[in-house]
N, C-alpha and C positions, 0 to 999 in steps of 0.2 A: 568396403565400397564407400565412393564419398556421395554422403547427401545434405548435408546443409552448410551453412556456412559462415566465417567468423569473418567479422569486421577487419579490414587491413589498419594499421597503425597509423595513428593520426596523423597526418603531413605537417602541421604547423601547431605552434602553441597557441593555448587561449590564455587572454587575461580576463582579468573582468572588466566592464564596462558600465556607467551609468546604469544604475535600474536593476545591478546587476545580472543584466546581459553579458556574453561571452562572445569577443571577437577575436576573429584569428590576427595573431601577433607576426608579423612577417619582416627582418630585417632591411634596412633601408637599402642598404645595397645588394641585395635578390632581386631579381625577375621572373615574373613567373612564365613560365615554358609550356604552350600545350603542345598534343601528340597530332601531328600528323600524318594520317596514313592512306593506302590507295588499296587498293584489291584487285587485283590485276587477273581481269575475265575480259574474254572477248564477248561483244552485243548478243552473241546467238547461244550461249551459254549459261544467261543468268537462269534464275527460276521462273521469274515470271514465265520466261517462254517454254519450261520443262514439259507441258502438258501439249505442245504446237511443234518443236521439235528434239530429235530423238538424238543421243550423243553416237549413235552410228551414222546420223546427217551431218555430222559436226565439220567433217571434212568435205563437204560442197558448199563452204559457205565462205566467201572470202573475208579473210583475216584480216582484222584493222588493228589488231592490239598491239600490235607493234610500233606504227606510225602515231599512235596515240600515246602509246607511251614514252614514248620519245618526246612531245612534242610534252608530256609533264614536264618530263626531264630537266627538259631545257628551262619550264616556266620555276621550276624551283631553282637552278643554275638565276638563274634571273634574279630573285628575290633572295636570295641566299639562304634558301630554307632545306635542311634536310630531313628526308621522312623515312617511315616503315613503308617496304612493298610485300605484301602477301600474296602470293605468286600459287597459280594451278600447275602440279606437278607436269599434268601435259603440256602448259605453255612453256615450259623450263625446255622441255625434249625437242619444243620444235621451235625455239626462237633461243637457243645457249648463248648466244653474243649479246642478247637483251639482259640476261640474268647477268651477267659479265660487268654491264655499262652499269649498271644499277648500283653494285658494288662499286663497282671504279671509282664511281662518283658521290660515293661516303655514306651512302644512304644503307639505312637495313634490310637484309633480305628475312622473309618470314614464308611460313605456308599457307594455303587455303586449301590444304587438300590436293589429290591430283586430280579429280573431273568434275569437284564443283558438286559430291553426291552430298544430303547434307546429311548431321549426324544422327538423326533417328529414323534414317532407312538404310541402316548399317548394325547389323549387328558390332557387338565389343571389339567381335575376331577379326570382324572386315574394316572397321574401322581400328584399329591397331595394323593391321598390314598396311593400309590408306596411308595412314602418317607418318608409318615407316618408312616407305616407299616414297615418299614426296619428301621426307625429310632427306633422303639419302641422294636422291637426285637433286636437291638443289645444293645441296651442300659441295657434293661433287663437279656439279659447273658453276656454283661461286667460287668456291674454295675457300667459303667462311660457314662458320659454324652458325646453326639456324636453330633461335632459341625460340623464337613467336609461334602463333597459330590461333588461326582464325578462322570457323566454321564457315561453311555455307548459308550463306543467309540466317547466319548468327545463331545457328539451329543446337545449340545446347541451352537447351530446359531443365526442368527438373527431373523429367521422365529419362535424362540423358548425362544425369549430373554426375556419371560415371566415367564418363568421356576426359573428366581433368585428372583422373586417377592414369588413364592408357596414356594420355597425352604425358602425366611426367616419367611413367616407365619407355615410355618411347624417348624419352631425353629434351625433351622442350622443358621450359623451364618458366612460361606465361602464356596466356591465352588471352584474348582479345573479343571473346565467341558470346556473350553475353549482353542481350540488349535489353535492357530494366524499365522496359513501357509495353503495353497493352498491342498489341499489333495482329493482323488475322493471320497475315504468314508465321510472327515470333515473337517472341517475346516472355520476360521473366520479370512480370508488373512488381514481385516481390523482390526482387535481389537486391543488395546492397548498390548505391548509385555509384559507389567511385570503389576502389581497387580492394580485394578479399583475396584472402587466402581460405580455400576450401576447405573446412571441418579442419582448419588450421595447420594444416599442414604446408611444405617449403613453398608449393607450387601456388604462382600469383592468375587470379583473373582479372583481367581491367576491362570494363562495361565501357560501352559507348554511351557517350557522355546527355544527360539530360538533366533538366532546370524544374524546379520545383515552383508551382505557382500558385497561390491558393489552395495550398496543398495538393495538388494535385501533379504528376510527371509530365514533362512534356520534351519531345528528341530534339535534343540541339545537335549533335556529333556527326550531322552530315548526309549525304545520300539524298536520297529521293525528295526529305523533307526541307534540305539545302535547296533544291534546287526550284521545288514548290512554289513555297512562300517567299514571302519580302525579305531582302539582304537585312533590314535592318531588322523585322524581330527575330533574327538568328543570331545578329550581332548583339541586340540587347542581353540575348539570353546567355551568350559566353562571358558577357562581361558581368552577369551575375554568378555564374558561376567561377569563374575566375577572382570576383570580389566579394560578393557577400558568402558565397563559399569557402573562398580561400583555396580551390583545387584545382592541377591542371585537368583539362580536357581533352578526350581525345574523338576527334573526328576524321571522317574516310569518304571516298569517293571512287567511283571508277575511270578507268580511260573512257570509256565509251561514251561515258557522259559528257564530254569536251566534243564530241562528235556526230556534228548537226546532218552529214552527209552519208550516214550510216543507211544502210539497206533496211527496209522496211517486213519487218515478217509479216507475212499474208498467214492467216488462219486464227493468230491470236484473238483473244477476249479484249473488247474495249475497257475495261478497268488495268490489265497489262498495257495495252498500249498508250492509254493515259497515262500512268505509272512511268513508263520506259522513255515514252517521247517528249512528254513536256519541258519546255525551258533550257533544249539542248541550245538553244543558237544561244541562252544567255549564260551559261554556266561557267564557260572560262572566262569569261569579267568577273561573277561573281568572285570565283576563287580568287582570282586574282587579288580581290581588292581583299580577299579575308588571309591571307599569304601579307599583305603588306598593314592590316591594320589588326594585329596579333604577333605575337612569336611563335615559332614554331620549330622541333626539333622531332626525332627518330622517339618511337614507343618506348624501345631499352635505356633512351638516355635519360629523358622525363621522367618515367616510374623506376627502373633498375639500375640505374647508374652507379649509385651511390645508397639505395636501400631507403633514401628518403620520399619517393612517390610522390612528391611535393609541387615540380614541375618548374624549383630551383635552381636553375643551372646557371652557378659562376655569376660575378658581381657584372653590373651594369657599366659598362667602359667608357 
């Protein structure tokens, strides 16, 4: 069983520097690449609302994940960016020409699981058929092989650090499920900030991405805290890590969060619905401007490309 974990291989060289300090050495003709990716759930789905409604309600609630997803589609067609989509096994069954276009359109297909349970209210056995099951259906209406995965609400801990061991006997080959800051839903304040191989072994985790400041962590990669705070200290923080790091990044969002028109759930807790609702009408500008003032490519190509997790891809044209 896997429980701790070893450092992934250092992405760029150091030299030394004045004072001898140590900065990363990075060719002049590299660029650095971060990970962009999306999690593809519809509004009535996430956790916040798991305790308001029940996955046998799932189907009275109309669907927008479609039209949402679509309309990313399009804004990365726009910007010429391609990304990872982490997909619920039941949105693959009931929307197959979505999972299709995804593909079509060069991006990476990955899982989230089929209903969104997350991993520590699954036993090994259920969560092993979970994976299995969501690997084999997307695989089956992409018709490309699906090497990614990414928990529910990022729910592999320590109590759960088992879960990378099923996931590479289940045939994945990375995981994405790993968020390394202090959080009341998740989080693994201890983990390695940027890409590990578990108790060293072949299979890679890459953490969503966070900036160190005063020693202390704080989430740059996306989500909820994207959508919170001010564009620019999210943008300062990628360009510290992007620079005085020297690492790519990897950040995520949902469809639903582009989606200021979405249906309101009646019963939730106002710390969800804070959580859920705030800075919908401003989110697709944000991204937008963080799509045009960064690069950005697919999870597999930044870190498994090429074995260098650097976030170098190909000389500057």
């Amino acid at each position: 069983m896997i429980r701790s974990t070893e450092q992934y291989a250092a992405p760029v060289v150091d030299r030394p520097a004045a004072g001898g300090r140590s900065v990363s050495a990075r060719p002049a003709n590299a660029r650095l690449v971060n990970a962009m990716s999306v999690d593809v759930e519809d509004y009535y789905q996430v956790s916040a609302f798991a305790g308001t409604i029940g996955r046998a309600d799932w189907p009275s609630y109309p669907s927008r994940v479609e039209q949402n997803t679509r309309r990313i589609l399009d804004l990365f067609a726009e910007t010429n960016v391609r990304a990872t989509f982490f997909m619920l096994g039941c949105l693959a069954e009931r929307h197959p020409h979505l999972v299709r276009e995804i593909v079509e359109q060069g991006h990476e297909l990955a899982s989230h699981g089929y209903s969104h349970y997350r991993v520590f209210e699954q036993t090994p056995a259920q969560f092993r058929d979970d994976v299995s099951t969501t690997k084999k259906i997307l695989e089956d209406t992409g018709g490309v092989a699906v090497n990614g995965y990414r928990a529910a609400s990022f729910s592999i801990n320590r109590d759960t650090w088992w879960a990378f061991e099923v996931l590479a006997e289940a045939g994945h080959t990375y995981s994405s499920s790993v968020n390394p800051i202090q959080h009341d839903h998740y989080g693994v304040p201890d983990a390695d900030r940027f890409s590990f191989r578990p108790n060293g072994s072949a299979f890679t985790e890459i953490p969503i991405t966070t900036v160190e400041v005063l020693g202390r962590r704080l989430p740059c990669g996306g989500g909820g805290y994207f959508r919170l705070f001010p564009y620019q200290c999210w943008r300062w923080g990628l360009r510290q890590v992007n620079g005085s790091d020297g690492r790519a990044a990897v950040f995520y969002f949902h469809p639903w969060e582009i989606d200021p028109e979405q249906p309101r759930i009646a019963g939730a807790s106002r710390r969800s619905q804070l959580r859920h609702y705030t800075n919908l009408k401003i989110m697709e500008a944000k991204l937008r401007r963080a799509l045009t003032d960064f690069s950005w490519s697919r999870i597999d190509e930044v870190f498994l490309g090429d074995g260098r997790g650097d976030g170098r891809i190909g000389a500057v044209s």
